[in-house]
Each structure stands twice: as C-alpha cells, then as structure tokens.
N, C-alpha and C positions, 0 to 999 in steps of 0.2 A: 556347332553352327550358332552363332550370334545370332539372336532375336532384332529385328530392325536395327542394322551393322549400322546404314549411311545413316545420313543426315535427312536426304531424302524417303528414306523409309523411316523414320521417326518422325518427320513433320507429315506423312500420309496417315501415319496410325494417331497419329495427334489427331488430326480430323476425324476419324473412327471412332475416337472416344468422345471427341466434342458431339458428333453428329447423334452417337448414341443416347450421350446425356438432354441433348436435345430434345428427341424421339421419349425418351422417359418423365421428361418437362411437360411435354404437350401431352402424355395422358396423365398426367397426374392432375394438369387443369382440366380435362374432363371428367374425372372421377372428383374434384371438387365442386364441378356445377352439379353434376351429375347428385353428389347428398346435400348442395343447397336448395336443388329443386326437391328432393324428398323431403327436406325440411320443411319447407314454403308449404308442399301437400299435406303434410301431417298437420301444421298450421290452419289454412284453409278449412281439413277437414272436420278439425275442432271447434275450429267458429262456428259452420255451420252443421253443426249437430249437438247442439245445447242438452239434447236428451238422452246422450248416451249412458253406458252402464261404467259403474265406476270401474270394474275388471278391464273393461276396454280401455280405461283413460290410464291406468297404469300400466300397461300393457303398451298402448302409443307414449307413454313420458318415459318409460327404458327405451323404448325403439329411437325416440327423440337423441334421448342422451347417448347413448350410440352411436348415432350417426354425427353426431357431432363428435364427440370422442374420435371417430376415425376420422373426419373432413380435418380434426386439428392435427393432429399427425401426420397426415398427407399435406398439409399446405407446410407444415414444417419441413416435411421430405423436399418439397417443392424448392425451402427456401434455403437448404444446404445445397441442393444440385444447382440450383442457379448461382451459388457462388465458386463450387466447382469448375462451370463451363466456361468461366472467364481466365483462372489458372486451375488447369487440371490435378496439375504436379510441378515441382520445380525439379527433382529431382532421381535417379536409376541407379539400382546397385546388381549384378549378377553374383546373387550366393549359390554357390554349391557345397550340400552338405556334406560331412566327415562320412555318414554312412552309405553304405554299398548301395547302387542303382537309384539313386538319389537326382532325379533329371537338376541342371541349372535353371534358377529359377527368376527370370526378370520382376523387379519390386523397383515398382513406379512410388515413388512418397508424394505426397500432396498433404493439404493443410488439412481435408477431411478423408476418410473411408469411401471406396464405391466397391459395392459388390453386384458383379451384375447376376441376375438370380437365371437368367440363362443357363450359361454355363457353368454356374454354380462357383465360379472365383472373384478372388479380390484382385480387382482388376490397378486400384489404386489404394496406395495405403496409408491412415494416418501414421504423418511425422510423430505422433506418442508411441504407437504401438512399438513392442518391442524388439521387432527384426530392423524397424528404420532407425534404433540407435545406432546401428554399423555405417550408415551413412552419415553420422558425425566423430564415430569413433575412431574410422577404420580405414588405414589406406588399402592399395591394392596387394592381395596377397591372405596371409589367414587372418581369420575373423572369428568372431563369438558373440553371440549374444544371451540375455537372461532370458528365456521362456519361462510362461506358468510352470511347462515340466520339468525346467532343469535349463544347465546350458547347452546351448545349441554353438558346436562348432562345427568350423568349415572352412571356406575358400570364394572372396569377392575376387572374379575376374573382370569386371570393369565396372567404372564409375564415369558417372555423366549430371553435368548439372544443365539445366536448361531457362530460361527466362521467357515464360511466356505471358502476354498480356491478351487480355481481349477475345481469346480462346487461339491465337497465332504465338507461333513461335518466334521471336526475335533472332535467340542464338542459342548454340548446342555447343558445351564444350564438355572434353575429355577431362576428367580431371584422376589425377592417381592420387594426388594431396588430400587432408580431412573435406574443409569447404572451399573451394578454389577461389584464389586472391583475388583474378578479375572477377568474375561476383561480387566479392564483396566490395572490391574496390568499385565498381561499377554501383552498386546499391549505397556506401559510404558517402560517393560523388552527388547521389543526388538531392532535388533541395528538401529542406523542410516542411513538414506537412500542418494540418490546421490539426492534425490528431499524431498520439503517436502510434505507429504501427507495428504489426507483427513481424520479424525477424524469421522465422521457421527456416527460410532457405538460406541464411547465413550463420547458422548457430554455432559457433566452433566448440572444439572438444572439449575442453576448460567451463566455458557457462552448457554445455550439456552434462557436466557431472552433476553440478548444482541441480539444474533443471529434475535431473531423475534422478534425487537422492532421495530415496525411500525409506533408511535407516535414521533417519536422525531425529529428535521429537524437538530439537529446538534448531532450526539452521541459522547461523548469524553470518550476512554474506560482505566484508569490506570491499567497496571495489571503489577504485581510481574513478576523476572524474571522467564522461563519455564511456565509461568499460559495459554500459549498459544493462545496469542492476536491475534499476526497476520493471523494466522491459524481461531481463531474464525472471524474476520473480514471478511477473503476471504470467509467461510462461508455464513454469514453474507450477504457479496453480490450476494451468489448464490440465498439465501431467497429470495431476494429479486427480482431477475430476474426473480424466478418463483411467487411471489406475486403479481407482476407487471407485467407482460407479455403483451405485446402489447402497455404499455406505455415507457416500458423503455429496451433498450437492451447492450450488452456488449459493444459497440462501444461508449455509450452515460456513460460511467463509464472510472474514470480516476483514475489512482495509482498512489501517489508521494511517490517513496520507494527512501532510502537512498546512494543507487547505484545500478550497473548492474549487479554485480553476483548474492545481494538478489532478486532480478528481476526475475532474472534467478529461481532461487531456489524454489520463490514460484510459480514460474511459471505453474507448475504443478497440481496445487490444484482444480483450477475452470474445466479445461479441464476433469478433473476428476469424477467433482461434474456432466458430462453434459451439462458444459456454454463452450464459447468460451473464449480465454482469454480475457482481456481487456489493453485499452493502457494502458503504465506507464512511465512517466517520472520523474525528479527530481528536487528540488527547486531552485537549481543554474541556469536550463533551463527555468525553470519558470521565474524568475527575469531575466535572460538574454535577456530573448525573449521579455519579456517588453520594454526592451531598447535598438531593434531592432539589440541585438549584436555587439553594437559599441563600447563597454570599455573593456579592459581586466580586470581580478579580481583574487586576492588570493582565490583558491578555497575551500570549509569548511576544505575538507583535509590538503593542505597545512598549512591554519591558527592552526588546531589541533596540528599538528606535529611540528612550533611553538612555541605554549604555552608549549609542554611539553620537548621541544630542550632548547630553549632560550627566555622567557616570558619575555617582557621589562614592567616595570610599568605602563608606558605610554600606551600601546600597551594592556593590562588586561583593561585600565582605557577607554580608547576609545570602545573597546567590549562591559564592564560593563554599560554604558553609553547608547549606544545605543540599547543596551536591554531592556531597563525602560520605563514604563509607560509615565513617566515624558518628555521623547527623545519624544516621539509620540504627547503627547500635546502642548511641544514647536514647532513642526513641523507642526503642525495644525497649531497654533499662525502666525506661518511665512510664511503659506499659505492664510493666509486671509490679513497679512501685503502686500503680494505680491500681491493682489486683489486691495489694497487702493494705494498703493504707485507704483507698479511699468510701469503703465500708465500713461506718458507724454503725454497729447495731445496736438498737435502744430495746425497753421493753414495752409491748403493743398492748394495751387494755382492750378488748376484744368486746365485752359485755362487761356489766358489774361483777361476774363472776367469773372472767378468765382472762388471765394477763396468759400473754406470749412472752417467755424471756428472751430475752437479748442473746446470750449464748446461743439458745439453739434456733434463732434468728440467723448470727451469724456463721455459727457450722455448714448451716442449709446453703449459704451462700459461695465458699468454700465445696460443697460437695457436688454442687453443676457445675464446676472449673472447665469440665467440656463443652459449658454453651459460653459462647460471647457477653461480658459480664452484663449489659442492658436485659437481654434475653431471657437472664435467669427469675428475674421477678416474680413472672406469669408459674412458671414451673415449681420456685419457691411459694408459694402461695399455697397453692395448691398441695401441695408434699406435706407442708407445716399443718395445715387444715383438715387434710387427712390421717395425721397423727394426732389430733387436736379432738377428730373425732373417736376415732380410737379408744383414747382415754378416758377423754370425759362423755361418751356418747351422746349427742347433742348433733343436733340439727343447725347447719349453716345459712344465713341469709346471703342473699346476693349480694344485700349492703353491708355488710360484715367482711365479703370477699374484696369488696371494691376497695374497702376501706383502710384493711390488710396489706394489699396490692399497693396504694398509695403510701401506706407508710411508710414499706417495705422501700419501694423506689427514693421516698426523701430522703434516706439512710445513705446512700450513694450522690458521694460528691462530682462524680463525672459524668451528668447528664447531657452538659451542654458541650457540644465539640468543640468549639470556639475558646470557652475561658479553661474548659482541658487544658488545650495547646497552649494558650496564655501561661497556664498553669507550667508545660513543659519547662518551660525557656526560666521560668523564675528557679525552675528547682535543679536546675544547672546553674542561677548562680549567672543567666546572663539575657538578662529580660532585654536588651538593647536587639536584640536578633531577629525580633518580631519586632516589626513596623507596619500599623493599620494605614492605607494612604485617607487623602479627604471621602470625606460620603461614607466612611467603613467600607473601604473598598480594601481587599484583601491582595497584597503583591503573587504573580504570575508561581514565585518559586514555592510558595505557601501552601498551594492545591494540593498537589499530590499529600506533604506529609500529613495534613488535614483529613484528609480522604482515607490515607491510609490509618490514621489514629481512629477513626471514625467506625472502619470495616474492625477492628479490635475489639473496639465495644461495641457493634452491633451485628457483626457477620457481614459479609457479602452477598450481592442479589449470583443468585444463579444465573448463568445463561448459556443458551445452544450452542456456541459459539466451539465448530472442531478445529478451524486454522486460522490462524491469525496472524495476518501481514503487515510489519509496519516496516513504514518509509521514513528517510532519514533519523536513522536509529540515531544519530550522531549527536541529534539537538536537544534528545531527551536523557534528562538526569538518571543514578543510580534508583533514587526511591520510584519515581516515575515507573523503572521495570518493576522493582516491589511490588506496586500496584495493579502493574498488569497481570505480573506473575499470581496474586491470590483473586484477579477478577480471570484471568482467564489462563485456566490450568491446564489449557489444550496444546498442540503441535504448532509452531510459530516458525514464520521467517522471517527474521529481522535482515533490515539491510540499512547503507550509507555509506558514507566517507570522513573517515574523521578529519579531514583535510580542507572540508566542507561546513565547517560546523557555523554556524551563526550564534550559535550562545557558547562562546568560550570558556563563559565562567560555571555554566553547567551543564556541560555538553560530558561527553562517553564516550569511549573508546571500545574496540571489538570485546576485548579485555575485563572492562571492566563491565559489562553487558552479561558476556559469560560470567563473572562473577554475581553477579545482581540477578541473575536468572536460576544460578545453580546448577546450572548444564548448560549443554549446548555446542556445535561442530561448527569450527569458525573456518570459512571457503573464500578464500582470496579471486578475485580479480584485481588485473594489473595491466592488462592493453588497454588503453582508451582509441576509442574508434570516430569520437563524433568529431572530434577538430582536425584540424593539418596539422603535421608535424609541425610547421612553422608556428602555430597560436598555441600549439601543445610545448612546445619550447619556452615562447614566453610565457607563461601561466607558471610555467617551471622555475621561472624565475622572478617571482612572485612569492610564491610558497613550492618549497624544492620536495618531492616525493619522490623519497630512492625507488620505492617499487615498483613507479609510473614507467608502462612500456608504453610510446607510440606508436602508432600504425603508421606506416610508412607510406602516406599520402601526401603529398605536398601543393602548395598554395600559394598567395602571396603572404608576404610579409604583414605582420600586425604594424600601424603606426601610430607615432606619437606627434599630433600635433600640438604647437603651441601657438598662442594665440597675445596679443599685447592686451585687450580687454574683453569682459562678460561680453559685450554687442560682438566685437570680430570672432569668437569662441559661438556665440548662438547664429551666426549667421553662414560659418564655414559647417555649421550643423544641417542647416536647412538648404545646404548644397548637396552635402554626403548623402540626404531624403531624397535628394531629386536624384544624384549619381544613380541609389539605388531604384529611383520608379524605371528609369530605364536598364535596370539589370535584370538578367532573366532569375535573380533572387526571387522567394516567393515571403521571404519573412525576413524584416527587421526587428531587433531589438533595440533598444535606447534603455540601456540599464543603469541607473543612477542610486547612488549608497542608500537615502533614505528613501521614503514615499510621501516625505514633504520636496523633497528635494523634486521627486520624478513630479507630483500635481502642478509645483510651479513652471518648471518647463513644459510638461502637456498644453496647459492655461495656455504658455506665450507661443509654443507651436502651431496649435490650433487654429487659429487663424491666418498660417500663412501656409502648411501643411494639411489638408482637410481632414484627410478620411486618417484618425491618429487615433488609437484607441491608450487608455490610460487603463493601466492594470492593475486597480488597490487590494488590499486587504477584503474589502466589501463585496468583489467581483465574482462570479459564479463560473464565469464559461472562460474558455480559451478563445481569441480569433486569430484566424491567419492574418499579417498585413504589416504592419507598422506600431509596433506595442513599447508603449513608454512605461516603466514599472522600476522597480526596488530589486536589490540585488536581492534580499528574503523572499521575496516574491516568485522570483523567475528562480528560484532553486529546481533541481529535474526540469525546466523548460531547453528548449534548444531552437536555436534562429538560427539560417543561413548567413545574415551579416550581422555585427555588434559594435553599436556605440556607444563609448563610455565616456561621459561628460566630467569636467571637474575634478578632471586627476590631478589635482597641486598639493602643494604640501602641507595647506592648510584643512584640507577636505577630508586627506586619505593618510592618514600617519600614526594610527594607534594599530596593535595587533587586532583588535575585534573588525578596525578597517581591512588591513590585510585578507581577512577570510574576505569580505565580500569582496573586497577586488579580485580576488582568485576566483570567486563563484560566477565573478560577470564578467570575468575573460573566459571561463570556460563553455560558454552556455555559447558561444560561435564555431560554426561549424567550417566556413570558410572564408570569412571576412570579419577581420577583429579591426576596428580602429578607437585610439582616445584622445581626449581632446584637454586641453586646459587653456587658463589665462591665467598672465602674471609670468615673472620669474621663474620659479619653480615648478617643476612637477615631482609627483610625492618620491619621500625618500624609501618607497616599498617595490618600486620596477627597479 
C-alpha cells in the first residue's frame, strides 16, 4: 500500500504538515513571551529590591541567564520552522530495506529536519542527511546508502518531486530519473534573482559527489562556465557543518572570494541552507596582512585594467615569470643561500672582561635551523648567555642581554624583506624583474613572493582557520597557493574555470594547483546550466571548451548589432534598456571590457536611463535592476539579459580580450546581445 498514492492525497497531507508546523509556530511565540515576561520580572524585581542578599542575586543572574539561554533557542526554533512552512520539502523517495520485516518507509527531503516529538519520527528530512543522498543518486530500483553504521542497502519504489511555494503545492510529478528535467528546466527558466540561491531541489548526481566528498583533504573543483561551482561549493560547506557538527562550525570556515559584491551575492546561500554565514576575505588581504600592511601594491584590478590598457613587454614578462614553477624553486634556492651566507658572525665584547667569539656565535645560529632565521636571535642569546654563565659564573644584566640581542641581529644581513627580495633578483643575475612603480608602490605580482620570503624568515601567524574556500582558483598564481598552503594547512576547496581566467599571464590550471598544493582530488563539472543552449553555443565559439556539455534549454539567438557611429551604437543601447523595462526580465547586465570603459557609459546613461547602478571595484553590495560593470567584475554574477558594447576590432582583439568576451557572454542567462560601431566587429566571434 503506497503512502498518499494521489496527488490529491499528498496535497491533503501537505496541509497536515503545514498546519502542524503552524500549531508549533504559535506556541513557540508563547513560550517566547511567556520568558520575556520572566525576564521583565526578574528585572523589575531587582530594581526594586536594592537590599537583597548577594546568594539571591546570584541565584536570579543563573536563573536570568537561563531563561534567556532557552528564549534564544526557541526563537531560533521559531526561525527554521517559519521557513519550513513556506517549502516543506521538495522532494519523496520510498526505501525499503534489504532486511527481513523491514515496513517501506516514505522520506519526505526538505531543506531543514522536522521531527515531530509526538510520534516520535522524522516526519521531514534534511537534504544532508544521509538516506536523502538516494534522492540524487538513485533511480528507481536498488539503492544504498552510507549510514554512521555501515551501508544501508535496499529497494526505492517510487520517487516524487514536488514544487511548493508559499506552504501550497504548484505541481507533483513522478519522476524514475536522478532529478527530473522539468524541474530543473522549470527552475533554469526562471529569472535572476538580487541574491544567489540555493539549489537543494535540483542537485544532480555529478555536483552531489563533490557536495558529500568526505575523503578528500584538499578538493580542486574545475567546472565550465554556468555548471554552478560556487553554488555547489557553498553547498558543499553546508554538508559539511551538518556532517561535522560539534567539530567544526561557521566561524572556523574561511571564504577567499574575488571581491565584495560576489561576497555580497553569495552571501545568501548558507543563511538559507540553515548555517550562519561564514567569514570571507580576499587574497590581496591575505598577502597584505602577512606583511603587516606596510607596502602599497597595484592591486589584481588595477594590474588587469593594465594589461588590457597598455601591456608593456617588460611588464607581461615580469608577471609571466613569476607565475612559474621555476620563480618558486629559484626562491627556495635563495632561501637556503640566505641560511649559509647571510650570517656574519663577529666577536661580541660583553664586559671588559668577556668577549663572545664569533665561532660559537655562529654554530648557535646554525643549531636553531628549526626556528625561522629572524626567530633565532632571542633563543640565541639566551643559550650563548647561559653557557657564558656556566663558565665564567657571573651575573647578567638586562643591558648586557639587550646588547648581545642587538648585536647578535646586526650580524644578519636579511632583516629587511624588501631589499632581501631586491636582493633575490640581483643574485640570479637579473635585477630588470623587479620594478618598484611611482610612490614605492609595489606591482600586484610581487605580494605573494614577498609574503612568502617573508613567512621564511619569520614564521607564519597561526590561525583557526579548518576549511578554506577559495573562488576563482583560476586567477591565482602558483606561489599565491604556496602561501596559502603554509598559512593555511587545513581541508580546502578550491574551485574555477581555467577558461575564465582574467590574468592570463598568471593564472592556474586544476593541474597545476594540484601541483602547488601537493595534493589534492581534482572533480570535474562539464554541464553548464545557466545560459541556453543558443548563448552557450556562441560563447563556444568565442573560446571553444571540448568538455562544455549544455543543458538543452533553448532561447533566442544571441545578436550582433552593428552600428555606422558611437551616437547610433549608444542610442540603439538605450532602446535595448527600454526593450528590456517592458520584459518580464528582472536583471540586466551591460558588461563592458574595462571599468573606465563601463563609468563612461554609466556617466552618459544616466541621464536618459535613471534608475542604472554602475558596479566598480569600490562597490560592496549586489542590486537587482540594470547594472553597468567590467567584465572582472561581473565574474560568478548572472543576469537574465546581456549587453555587450564595443565589440569591434579595435576594443576586443588580444587573447587577454578574448577571456573577458567569453566571461561577458557567459554571465546571460537568456538574452545575450552585442553592439559595435564602425566596420568591424572583433576578429574573436
């Protein structure tokens, strides 16, 4: 006997459960007033009683803390059931187990857990837990999954996906496939939101391996544009909170995303999923804060905008250069030269009557080889002093020690990180490779090996830090992992697209990640989901990816206008703005190579298009609406339409161009158009 067979008996027990979670809503806000008003009296009755005994006042500050201890628990309870009531679950699987008198067992999946303490079951089950991986693994027929005890096999006899919003059911379909096409094609179709959201009821088997890969201590994820990495990753970390629970929590998880509006953007996904968010910072904060913020630097952005302004040869070749394997093993080399040679040791007069030799000056220095050579000083000092006394039994002054201390350090020619690394490049014999820009400002590519010359001689800071996420692996150099690798020693998941890369000249492949890491389990994605097949076509032909599978959603055709001059080209623009105010689109793009390029157009928009937000570098938040920005910018963004201005062949025609024409055809979801004036449009479509 099937458990609510019809359609009509699943949209009855849907209301059952809504009704119920309701009924548990409404006394949970009574058991909240219910210890604010205890609180209020305990309050009250400390004001007025000035005289009591201290036994009692400690006695009411536990009972206080208490009650608030459980009022915050309960309004938390309050605030997962209240998002329950609106999607219960999306999705039903019927397992029956491999052993004898085993009843079939209906497992409703939803985004959180409900257990009702009635009848004592789980009535709905987080999508983590481990019996709803069969609902993305498993069609109909035998099944298996991991239990804490072991594997659990069996027998799903039916599978059901469901779409409900608002606590109502839309639609109920059969499905025997992993996650059924109209779902996802139905959720694919619709438009863009001002945040990105959670996926749970579309997760296909492919990004659920990644999601619950529990074996791996480093995962590097390559996935095609739209195949939706970052989305699985944040995933990903939610599994993970709930698989770990109690050893690891939001706060102990670190985001290096590529700036603050995708920040912003994804910001919404875990809050979603049930976690808190987690920190996030960025690589340039990362290597900055190494080097306690004392150098200015061209930052990625600037250096990008650069390359594709005005590229000096010099200036590709220094990039080039220290992106290579080859930079990292010379800089090893010249870390251990600096071990042999950059310790002078003289002889220290101590008092009138005790000289320090120089010899075993330098043995002592040589014999902490296990502290970071800066490190050793304080240890040297001390070691030498207590052999000092030993011999000659005598009494040390603090000005004696200090004095020692200081010597000891002038001896050591690599104090300063800066004229070190100066130092580097000369004793290779090719001083041209360092270039300081105006102001002593230090070039973008310079940080990391700085940082990392830096942690050499001085150690690394410690931090809590158990997993660590980074976004567009793709942009960051070989040393760059170096760095992260000895700042943070913990379980990581890398992800990107090398096909995506905006620093060509020191960008990373999955490859060579796993090499610069030392391990690591490299997980392909290869569907892309977020475009139509038609704009996933042309993107393809743009920059060609054998691995890129489309989803077979189809669209209009991407186009190519062309335009006689700048004026007919900005004004056939400010038609497409208005085509789109009357579409039921909810987001445009207007994606332009630079972000001098995209402020000038905002500028002459603006006034004839109002409500236009301009997206720079500077910007914090994401908005829905009309967003004019930089193809580095709008990298992981996604808009329902896309305009791309100033596709000619004067604009768009170096490879470093290429990547962002591919990155600002990709980010449309179902409407691509580009624009140029002039003759030509570039020779990269």
């Amino acid at each position: 006997m099937i458990f609510n067979q019809t359609e009509k008996q699943e949209r009855n027990y849907l209301q059952q459960i809504v009704s119920q979670l309701k009924k548990i809503i409404s006394h949970t806000d009574v058991s909240v007033k219910d210890h604010v008003d205890t609180l209020a009296e305990y309050k009250e009755y400390l004001w007025n009683n000035k005289d009591i005994d201290p036994h009692e006042i400690r006695s009411m500050r536990e009972s206080i803390l208490n009650h608030f201890a459980i009022g915050e628990s309960v309004i938390d309870k309050r605030r997962r059931l209240a998002k329950i009531v609106d999607i219960p679950y999306f999705g039903r699987i019927d397992f029956e187990e491999q052993s004898e008198h085993r009843p079939i067992i209906p497992v409703y999946i939803g985004t959180h857990t409900f257990h009702d303490s009635e009848s004592r079951t789980t009535v709905i089950y987080d999508w983590r837990a481990p019996i709803s991986s069969m609902f993305y693994d498993h069609e109909l027929g035998e099944a298996s999954y991991q239990a804490p005890s072991g594997e659990i096999r069996g027998n799903i006899s039916l599978k059901r996906q469901y779409r409900i919003r608002g606590g109502k059911m839309e639609f109920m379909i059969e499905s025997a496939l992993t996650v059924h096409d109209d779902i996802l094609q139905k959720e694919l179709s619709a438009n863009a939101d001002d945040r990105m959201k959670n996926i749970v009821a579309t997760i296909q088997r492919e990004q659920n391996q990644i999601i619950r890969n529990e074996g791996a201590r480093t995962l590097i994820i390559q996935g095609v544009a739209g195949s939706g990495k970052t989305s699985i990753a944040l995933h990903r970390i939610a599994y993970l909170l709930y698989a770990f629970k109690g050893s690891i929590a939001s706060k102990d998880i670190l985001i290096v995303s590529p700036n603050k509006v995708f920040a912003d953007y994804i910001s919404n996904v875990l809050p979603e999923l049930g976690e808190e968010t987690v920190p996030e910072t960025c690589m340039e904060q990362i290597l900055s804060e190494v080097l306690d913020h004392k150098y200015k630097y061209l930052s990625f952005l600037e250096q990008v905008n650069e390359l594709l302004a005005k590229p000096t040869p010099d200036f590709i070749e220094r990039i080039e250069y220290k992106s290579s394997f080859d930079f990292i093993a010379n800089l090893d080399r010249f870390i251990l030269y600096i071990e042999n040679h950059y310790f002078r040791a003289e002889n220290v007069k101590l008092n009138k009557y005790i000289t320090v030799p120089a010899e075993f000056i330098e043995e002592q220095f040589h014999r902490f080889n296990r502290y970071p050579m800066r490190l050793r000083f304080d240890t040297m000092t001390d070691y030498i002093l207590d052999m000092m006394k030993v011999q000659y039994a005598f009494t040390v002054t603090t000005a004696e020690r200090n004095f020692l201390k200081k010597e000891i350090k002038r001896m050591f020619a690599g104090n300063n990180d800066l004229q070190a690394y100066k130092d580097f490049f000369a004793w290779m014999g090719k001083p041209e490779l360092f270039k300081m820009r105006k102001n002593r400002m230090l070039e973008y590519a310079d940080l990391a090996p700085l940082a990392y010359l830096h942690i050499a001689l001085e150690g690394g800071a410690k931090n809590s830090v158990k997993h660590l996420l980074i976004d567009e692996m793709q942009d960051y150099s070989p040393i760059q992992y170096k760095m992260i690798q000895k700042l943070f020693p913990c379980r990581k998941t890398v992800l990107g697209d090398a096909s995506q890369s905006v620093n060509p000249y020191g960008s990373s492949t999955a490859d060579m990640i796993q090499k610069a890491l030392v391990t690591g389990e490299v997980m392909k994605l290869c569907k892309s989901y977020r475009s139509t097949y038609e704009i996933t076509d042309f993107a393809q032909k743009i920059r060609n990816n054998a691995e890129l599978e489309p989803v077979a959603r189809h669209g209009e055709k991407p186009q190519l206008l062309q335009f006689n001059s700048t004026e007919d080209e900005f004004t056939a623009i400010t038609k497409l703005i208005s085509i789109y105010r009357t579409s039921a689109y909810k987001s445009l793009g207007i994606i332009c190579k630079t972000e001098t390029q995209a402020r000038e157009l905002a500028d002459k928009l603006k006034p004839h298009s109002g409500d236009i937000y301009f997206l720079s570098s500077q910007s914090s938040a994401f908005v829905q609406g009309i967003i004019i920005t930089s193809a580095h910018m709008a990298k992981g963004l996604e808009f329902d339409e896309v305009i791309i201005p100033q596709v000619d062949n004067r604009n768009y025609h170096s490879e470093i161009d290429r990547s962002m024409l591919y990155v600002a055809a990709t980010r449309a979801m179902h409407r691509l158009t580009l624009t140029y004036s002039g003759t030509k449009h570039t020779p990269l479509i």
